[in-house]
BAMI-913336 format. One record per residue (C-alpha): residue number from 1; x, y, z. Coordinates in steps of 0.001 Angstrom, whole numbers. Layout:
<rs>
[NUM; [X; Y; Z]]
...
</rs>
This chain:
<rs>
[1; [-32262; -8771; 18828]]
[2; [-34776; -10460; 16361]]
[3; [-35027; -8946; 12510]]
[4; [-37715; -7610; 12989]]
[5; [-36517; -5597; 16338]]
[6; [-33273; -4252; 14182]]
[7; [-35966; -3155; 11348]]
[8; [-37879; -1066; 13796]]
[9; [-34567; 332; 15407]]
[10; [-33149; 1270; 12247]]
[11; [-36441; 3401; 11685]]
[12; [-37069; 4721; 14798]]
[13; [-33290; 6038; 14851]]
[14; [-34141; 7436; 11551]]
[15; [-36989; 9759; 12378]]
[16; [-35182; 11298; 15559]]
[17; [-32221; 12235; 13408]]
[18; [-35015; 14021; 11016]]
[19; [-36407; 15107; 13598]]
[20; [-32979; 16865; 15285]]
[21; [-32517; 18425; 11897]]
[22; [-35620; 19882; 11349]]
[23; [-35227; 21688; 14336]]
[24; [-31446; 22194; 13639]]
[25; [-29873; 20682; 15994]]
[26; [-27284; 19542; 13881]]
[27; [-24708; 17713; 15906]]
[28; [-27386; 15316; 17300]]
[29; [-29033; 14829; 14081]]
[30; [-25406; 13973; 12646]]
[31; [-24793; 11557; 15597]]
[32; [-28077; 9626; 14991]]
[33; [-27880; 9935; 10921]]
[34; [-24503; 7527; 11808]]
[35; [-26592; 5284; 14140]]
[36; [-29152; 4500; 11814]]
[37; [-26461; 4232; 8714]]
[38; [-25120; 1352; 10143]]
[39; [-28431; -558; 11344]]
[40; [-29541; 352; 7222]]
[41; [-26126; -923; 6281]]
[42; [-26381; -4406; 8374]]
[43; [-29688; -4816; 7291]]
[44; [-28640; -4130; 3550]]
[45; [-25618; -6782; 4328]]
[46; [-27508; -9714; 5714]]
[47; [-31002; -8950; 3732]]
[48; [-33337; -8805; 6594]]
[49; [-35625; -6450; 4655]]
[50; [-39131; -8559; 5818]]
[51; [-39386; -12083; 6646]]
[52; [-41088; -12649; 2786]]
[53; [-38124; -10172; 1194]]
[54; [-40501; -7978; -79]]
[55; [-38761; -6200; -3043]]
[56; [-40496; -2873; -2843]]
[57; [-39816; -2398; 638]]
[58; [-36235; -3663; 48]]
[59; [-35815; -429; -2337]]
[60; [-37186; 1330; -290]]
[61; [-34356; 508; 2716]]
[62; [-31599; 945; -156]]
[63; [-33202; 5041; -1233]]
[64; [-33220; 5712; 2345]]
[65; [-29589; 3925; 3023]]
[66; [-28552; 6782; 371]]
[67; [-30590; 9806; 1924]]
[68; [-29147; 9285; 5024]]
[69; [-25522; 9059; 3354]]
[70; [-25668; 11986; 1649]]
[71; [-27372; 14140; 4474]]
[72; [-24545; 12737; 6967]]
[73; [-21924; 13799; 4359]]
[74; [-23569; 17547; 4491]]
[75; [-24035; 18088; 7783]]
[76; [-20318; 17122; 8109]]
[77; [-19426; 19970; 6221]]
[78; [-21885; 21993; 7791]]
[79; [-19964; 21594; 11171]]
[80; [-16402; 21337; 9617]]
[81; [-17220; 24858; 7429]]
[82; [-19162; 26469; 9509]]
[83; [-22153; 27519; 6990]]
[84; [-25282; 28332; 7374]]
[85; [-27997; 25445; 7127]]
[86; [-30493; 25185; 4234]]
[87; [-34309; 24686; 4942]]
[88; [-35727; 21792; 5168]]
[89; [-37680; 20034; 2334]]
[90; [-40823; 18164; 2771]]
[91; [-39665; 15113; 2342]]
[92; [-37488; 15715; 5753]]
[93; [-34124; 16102; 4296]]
[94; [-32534; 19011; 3656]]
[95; [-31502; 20787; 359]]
[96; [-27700; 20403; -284]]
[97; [-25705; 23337; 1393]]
[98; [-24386; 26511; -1241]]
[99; [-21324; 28298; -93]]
[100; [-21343; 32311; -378]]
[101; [-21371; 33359; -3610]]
[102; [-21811; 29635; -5326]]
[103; [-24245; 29885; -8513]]
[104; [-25574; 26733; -10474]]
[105; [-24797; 23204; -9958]]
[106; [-20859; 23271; -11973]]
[107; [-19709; 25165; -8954]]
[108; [-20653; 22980; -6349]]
[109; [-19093; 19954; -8607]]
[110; [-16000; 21597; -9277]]
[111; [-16102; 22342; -4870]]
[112; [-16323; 18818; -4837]]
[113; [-13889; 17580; -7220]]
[114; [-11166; 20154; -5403]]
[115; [-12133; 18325; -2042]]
[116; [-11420; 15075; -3204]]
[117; [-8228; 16128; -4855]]
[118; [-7143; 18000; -1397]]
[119; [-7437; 14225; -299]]
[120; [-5282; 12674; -2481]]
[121; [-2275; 14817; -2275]]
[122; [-989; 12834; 782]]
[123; [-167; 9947; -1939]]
[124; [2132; 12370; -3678]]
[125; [5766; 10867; -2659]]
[126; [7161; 14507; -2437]]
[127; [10855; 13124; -635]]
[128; [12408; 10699; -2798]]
[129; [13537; 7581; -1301]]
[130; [16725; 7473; -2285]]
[131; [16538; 3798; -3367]]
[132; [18807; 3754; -6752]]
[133; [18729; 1231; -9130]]
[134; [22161; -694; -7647]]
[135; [20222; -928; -4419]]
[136; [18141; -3931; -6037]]
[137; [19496; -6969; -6276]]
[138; [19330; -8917; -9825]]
[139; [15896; -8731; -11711]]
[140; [17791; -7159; -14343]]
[141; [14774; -7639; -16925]]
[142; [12033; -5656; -15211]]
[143; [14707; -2873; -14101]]
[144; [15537; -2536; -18201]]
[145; [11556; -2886; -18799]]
[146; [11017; -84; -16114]]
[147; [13508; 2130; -17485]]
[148; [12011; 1995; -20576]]
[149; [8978; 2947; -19182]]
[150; [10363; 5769; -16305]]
[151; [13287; 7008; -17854]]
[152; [13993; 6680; -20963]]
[153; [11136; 8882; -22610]]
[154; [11660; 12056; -20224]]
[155; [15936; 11625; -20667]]
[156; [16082; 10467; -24413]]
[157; [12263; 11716; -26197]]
[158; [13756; 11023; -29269]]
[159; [14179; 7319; -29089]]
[160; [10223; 7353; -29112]]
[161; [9070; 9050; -32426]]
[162; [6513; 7629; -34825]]
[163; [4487; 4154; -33551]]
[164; [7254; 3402; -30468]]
[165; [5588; 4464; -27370]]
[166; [6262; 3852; -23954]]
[167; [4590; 1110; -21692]]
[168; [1543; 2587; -20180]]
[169; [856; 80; -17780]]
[170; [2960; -2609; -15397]]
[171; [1981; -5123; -13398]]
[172; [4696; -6929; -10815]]
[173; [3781; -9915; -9120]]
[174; [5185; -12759; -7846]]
[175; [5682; -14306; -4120]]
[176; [5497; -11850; -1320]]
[177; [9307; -10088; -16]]
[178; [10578; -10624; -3525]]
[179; [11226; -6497; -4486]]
[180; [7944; -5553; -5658]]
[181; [7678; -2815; -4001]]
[182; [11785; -1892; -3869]]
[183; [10907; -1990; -7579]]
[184; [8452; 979; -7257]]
[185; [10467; 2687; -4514]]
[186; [13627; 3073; -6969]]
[187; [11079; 4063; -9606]]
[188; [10049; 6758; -7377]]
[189; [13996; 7909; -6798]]
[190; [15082; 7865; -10397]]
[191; [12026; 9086; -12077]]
[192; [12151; 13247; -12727]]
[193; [7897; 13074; -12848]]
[194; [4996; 13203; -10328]]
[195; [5334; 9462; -8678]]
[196; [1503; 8892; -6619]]
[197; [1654; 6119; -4252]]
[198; [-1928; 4834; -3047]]
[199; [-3613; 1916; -1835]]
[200; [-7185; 798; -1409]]
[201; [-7911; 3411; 1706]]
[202; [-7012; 6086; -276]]
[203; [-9459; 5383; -3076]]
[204; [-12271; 3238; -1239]]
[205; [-15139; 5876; 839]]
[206; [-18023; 4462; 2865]]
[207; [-19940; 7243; 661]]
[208; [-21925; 6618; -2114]]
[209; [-20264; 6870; -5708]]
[210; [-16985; 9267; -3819]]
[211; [-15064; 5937; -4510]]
[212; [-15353; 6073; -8224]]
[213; [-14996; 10339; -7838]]
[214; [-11972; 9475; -6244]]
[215; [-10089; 7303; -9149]]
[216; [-11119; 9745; -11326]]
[217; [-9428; 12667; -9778]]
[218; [-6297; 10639; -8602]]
[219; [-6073; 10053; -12866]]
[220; [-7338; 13613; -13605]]
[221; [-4436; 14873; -11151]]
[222; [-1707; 12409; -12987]]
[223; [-2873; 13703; -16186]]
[224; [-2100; 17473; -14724]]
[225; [1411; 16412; -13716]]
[226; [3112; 14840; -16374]]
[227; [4892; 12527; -16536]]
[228; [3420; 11087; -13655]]
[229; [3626; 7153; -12257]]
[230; [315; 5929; -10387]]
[231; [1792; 2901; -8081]]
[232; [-1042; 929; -6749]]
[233; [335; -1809; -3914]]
[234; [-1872; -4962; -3821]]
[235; [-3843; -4079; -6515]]
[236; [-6003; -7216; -6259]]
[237; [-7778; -5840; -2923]]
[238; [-9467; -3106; -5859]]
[239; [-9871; -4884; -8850]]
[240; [-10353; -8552; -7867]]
[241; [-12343; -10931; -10262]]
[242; [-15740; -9514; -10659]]
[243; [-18769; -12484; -9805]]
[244; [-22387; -12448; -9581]]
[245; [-22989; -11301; -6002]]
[246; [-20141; -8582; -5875]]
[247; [-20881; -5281; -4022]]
[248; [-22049; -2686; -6348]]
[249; [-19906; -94; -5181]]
[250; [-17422; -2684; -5641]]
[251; [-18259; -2958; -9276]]
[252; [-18384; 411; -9982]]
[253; [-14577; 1311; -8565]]
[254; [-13311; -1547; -11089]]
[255; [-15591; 94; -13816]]
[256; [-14141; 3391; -13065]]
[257; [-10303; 1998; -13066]]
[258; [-11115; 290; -16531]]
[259; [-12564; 3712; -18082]]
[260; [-9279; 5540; -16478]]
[261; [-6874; 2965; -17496]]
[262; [-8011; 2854; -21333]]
[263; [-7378; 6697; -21537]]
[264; [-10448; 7202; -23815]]
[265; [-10278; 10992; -24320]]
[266; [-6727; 11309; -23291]]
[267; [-3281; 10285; -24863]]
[268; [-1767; 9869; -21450]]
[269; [1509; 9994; -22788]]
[270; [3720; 10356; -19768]]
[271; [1369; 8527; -17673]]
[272; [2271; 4512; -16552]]
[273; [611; 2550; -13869]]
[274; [2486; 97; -12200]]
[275; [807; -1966; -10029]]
[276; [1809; -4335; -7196]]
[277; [442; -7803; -6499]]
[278; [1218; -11507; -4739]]
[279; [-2266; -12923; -5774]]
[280; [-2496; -11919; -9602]]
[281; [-4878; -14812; -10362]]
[282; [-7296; -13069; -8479]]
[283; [-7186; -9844; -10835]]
[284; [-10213; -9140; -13163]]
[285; [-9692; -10182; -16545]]
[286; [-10443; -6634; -17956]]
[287; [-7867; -5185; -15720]]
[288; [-4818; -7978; -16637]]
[289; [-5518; -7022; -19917]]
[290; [-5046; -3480; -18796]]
[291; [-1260; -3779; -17974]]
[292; [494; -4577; -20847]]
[293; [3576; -5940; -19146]]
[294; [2996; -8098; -16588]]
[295; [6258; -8668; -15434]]
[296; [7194; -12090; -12677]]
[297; [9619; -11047; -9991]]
[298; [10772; -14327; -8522]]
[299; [12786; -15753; -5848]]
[300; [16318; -14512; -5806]]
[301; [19234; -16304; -7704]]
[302; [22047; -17442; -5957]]
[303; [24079; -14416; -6851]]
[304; [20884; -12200; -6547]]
[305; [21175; -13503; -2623]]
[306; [24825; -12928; -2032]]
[307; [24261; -9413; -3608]]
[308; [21475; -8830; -610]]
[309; [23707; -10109; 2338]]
[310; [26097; -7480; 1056]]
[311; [23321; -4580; 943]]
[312; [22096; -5466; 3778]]
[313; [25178; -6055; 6552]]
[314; [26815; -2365; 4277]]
[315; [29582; -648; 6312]]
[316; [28849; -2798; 9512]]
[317; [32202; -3953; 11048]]
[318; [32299; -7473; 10446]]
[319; [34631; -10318; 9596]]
[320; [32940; -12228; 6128]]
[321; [34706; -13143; 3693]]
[322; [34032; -14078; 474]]
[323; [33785; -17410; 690]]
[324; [31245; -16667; 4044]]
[325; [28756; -14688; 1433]]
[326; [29030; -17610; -1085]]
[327; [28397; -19863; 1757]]
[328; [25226; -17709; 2858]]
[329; [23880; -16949; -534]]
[330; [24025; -21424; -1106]]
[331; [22433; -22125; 2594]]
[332; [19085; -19526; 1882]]
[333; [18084; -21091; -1449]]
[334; [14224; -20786; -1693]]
[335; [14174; -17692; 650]]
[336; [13015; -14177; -535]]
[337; [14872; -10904; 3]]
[338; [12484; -10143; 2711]]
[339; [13802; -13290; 4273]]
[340; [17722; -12451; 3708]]
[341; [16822; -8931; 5190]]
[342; [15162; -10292; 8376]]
[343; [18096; -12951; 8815]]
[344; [20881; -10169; 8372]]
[345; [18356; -8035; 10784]]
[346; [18901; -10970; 13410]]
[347; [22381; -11862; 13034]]
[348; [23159; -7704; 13594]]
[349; [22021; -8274; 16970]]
[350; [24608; -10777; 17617]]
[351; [27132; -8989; 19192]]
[352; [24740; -7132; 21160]]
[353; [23613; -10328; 22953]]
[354; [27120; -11507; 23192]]
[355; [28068; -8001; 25126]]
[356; [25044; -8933; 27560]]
[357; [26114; -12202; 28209]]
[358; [29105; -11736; 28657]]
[359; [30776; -12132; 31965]]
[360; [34773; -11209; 31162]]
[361; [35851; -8552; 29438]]
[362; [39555; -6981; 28310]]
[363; [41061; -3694; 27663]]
[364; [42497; -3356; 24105]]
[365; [43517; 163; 22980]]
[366; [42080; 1483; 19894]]
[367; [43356; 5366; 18763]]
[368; [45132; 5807; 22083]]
[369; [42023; 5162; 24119]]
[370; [40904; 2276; 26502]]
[371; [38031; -74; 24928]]
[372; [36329; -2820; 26717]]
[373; [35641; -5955; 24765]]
[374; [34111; -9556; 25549]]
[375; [36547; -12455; 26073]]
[376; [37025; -15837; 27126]]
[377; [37280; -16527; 30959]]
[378; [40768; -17887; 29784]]
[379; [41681; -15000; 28267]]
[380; [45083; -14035; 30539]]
[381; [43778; -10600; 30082]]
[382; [40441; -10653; 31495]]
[383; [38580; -9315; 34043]]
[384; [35418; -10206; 35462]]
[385; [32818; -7763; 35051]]
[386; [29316; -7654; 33276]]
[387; [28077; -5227; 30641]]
[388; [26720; -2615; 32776]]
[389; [29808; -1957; 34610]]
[390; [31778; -1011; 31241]]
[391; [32335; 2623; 31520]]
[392; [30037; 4668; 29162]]
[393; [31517; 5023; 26286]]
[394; [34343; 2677; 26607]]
[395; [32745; -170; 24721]]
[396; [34092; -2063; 21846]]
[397; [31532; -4701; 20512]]
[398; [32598; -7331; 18799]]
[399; [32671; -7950; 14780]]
[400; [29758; -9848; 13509]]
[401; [31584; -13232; 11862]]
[402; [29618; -16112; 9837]]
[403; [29130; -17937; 12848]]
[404; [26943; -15544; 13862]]
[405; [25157; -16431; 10120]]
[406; [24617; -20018; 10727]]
[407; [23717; -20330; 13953]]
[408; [20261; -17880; 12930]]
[409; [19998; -19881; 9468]]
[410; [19521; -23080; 11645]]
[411; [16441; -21992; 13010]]
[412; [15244; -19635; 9895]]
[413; [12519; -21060; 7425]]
[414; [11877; -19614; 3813]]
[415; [8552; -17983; 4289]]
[416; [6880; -18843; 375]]
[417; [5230; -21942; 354]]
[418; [6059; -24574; -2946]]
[419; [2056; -24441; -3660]]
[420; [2770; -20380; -4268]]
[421; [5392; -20587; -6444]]
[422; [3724; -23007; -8277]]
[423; [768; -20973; -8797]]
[424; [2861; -18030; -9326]]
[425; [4577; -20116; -11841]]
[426; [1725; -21113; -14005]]
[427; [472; -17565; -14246]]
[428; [3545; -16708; -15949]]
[429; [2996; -19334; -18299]]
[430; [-349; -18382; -19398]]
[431; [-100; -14161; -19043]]
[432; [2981; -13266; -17726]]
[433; [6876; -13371; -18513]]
[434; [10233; -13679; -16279]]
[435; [11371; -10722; -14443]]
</rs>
């Protein structure tokens, strides 16, 4: 389809869905409002305006790209409420619908504003995740700068009188699996607060200017519940570096986070934002300025490591010992918890497989009842038989051992590059600090 056929498609689409709605036929004129939304949109996206860009008609595309948004977005709630339809204006497009009883143009805002608060209360965490504090292995200094931040002004107010305040904003970065978002998770658990946990499809809308509405009420309803912790996870997808030919609607979500974050109007004492990223190079200036610590959660220690092969096996029967989990925590140097969790993950299944390969099993008695276990063919005291003809029931599996360690850690690679930590490590030289 040439340019100039999309143009005319886009139009023509256009004036049936006016058409449908001046004679109220609203679910078809929604239908083709959508249809010619995204023909406006792809024209918009790859500028095929005219063959000479003509910049009038080029406005012209972008007023209409916004009509036909904000008529979509009211027959929507036309449909989904059930109200009556407003005439239609001259100009095609209808006036914007008033519920029973709604006077004056602070109503309808404040109908609005409720809306796009009813859509943010899915990023309340309302069941804590019961991750403590001991769960996370090492990064001692951003746990203490955390609790300075989470606890310590709701348990102990008095430590923070006169000029000491408490950090208002954190940002954690570093290589991806490293605890990041453990961190936030144990935040969540220990903090006695409101803890919101969003991402970039909770605040970005294909509507015009609802993304900016919505960072302002996810703040406004932080503000409400103090203390409160806004987590944002991967950050850098909203607030990237901004440049030259950046969306507008882009540019006006950062804008809005920048005007939220500085808390002009507000003391937003109570209020942090901790923030999640592996790419923080790519943050906007304005906004790494915004989080006053910016805290580098790195690669696990050696005894960081060991600590996460213990988390992770827990109270599964198995025969380590600890010179096995010094062994471990020395053989995964350069991996990230992530990596330790998937190996331990792996190595769990161990005496699963074993129990399905196994061809000869033996009959050991464990609290006066007969168990089934895998053995050697030269055990004296085993039978043939395969897995599935172990009565139900009558299984015992066997104990994972270090073996079962090593043989996975011969075929494991770390999953962080050098050329990331490198990166990762000059940021911290020039804006960050150690975690």
């Amino acid at each position: 389809m040439s340019n100039d056929e999309i143009r005319k498609k886009a139009i023509d689409i256009a004036k049936r869905a006016v058409e449908e709605d001046r004679k109220s036929n609203l679910e078809e004129a929604y239908n083709l409002y959508k249809q010619a939304i995204k023909y406006f949109i792809h024209i918009q996206k790859c500028n095929l305006y005219t063959d000479e860009q003509n910049p009038i008609l080029k406005n012209s595309f972008a007023e209409k790209l916004n009509e036909y948004l904000k008529r979509a977005e009211e027959i929507s709630n036309f449909l989904h409420n059930e109200e009556a339809p407003q005439p239609v204006l001259s100009g095609g497009v209808r006036q914007a619908p008033k519920k029973k009883g709604e006077e004056g143009k602070g109503d309808k805002d404040d109908d609005a504003n409720a809306g796009l608060k009813k859509s943010l209360e899915s990023a309340i965490v309302t069941e804590k995740p019961n991750v403590k504090w001991t769960d996370v292995a090492g990064l001692a200094n951003a746990k203490q700068i955390l609790q300075e931040a989470v606890i310590l002004p709701t348990r102990f107010p008095e430590l923070f009188v006169g000029k000491v305040r408490p950090w208002k904003g954190i940002l954690l970065y570093g290589p991806p699996g490293t605890g990041k978002s453990y961190l936030a998770k144990a935040c969540a658990t220990e903090a006695s607060g409101t803890f919101f946990s969003v991402s970039s499809s909770d605040l970005v809308s294909k509507f015009m200017g609802e993304s900016e509405r919505l960072v302002r009420s996810l703040f406004e309803m932080a503000r409400k519940s103090l203390p409160a912790i806004i987590f944002i996870d991967e950050i850098d997808s909203l607030c990237g570096s901004r440049s030259e030919g950046e969306n507008d609607a882009t540019r006006r979500i950062k804008t809005e986070f920048l005007v939220q974050m500085q808390g002009v109007g507000h003391t937003d004492d109570g209020l942090l934002v901790l923030g999640a990223t592996n790419i923080p190079w790519e943050l906007d200036p304005a906004i790494r300025r915004r989080f006053e610590r910016r805290v580098y959660i790195p690669l696990p220690e050696e005894f960081a490591r060991r600590k996460l092969f213990e988390l992770n096996i827990g109270d599964t029967p198995n025969d380590l010992t600890d010179e096995d989990y010094d062994e471990l925590a020395r053989l995964t140097e350069g991996s990230s918890g992530s990596d330790i969790s998937t190996v331990v993950k792996s190595a769990l299944m161990e005496p699963i497989r074993k129990c399905q390969s196994a061809r000869y099993f033996k009959v050991i008695m464990e609290e006066g009842k007969q168990k089934y276990t895998p053995c050697a063919p030269s055990d004296p005291a085993g039978r043939e038989m395969t897995l599935m003809e172990v009565p139900k029931g009558c299984l015992k599996p066997p104990k994972i051992c270090a073996e079962d360690f090593f043989s996975i850690l011969t075929s494991t690679k770390p999953s962080v590059s050098q050329a990331d930590l490198v990166k990762q490590q000059q940021f911290t030289e020039e804006f960050g600090m150690e975690g």
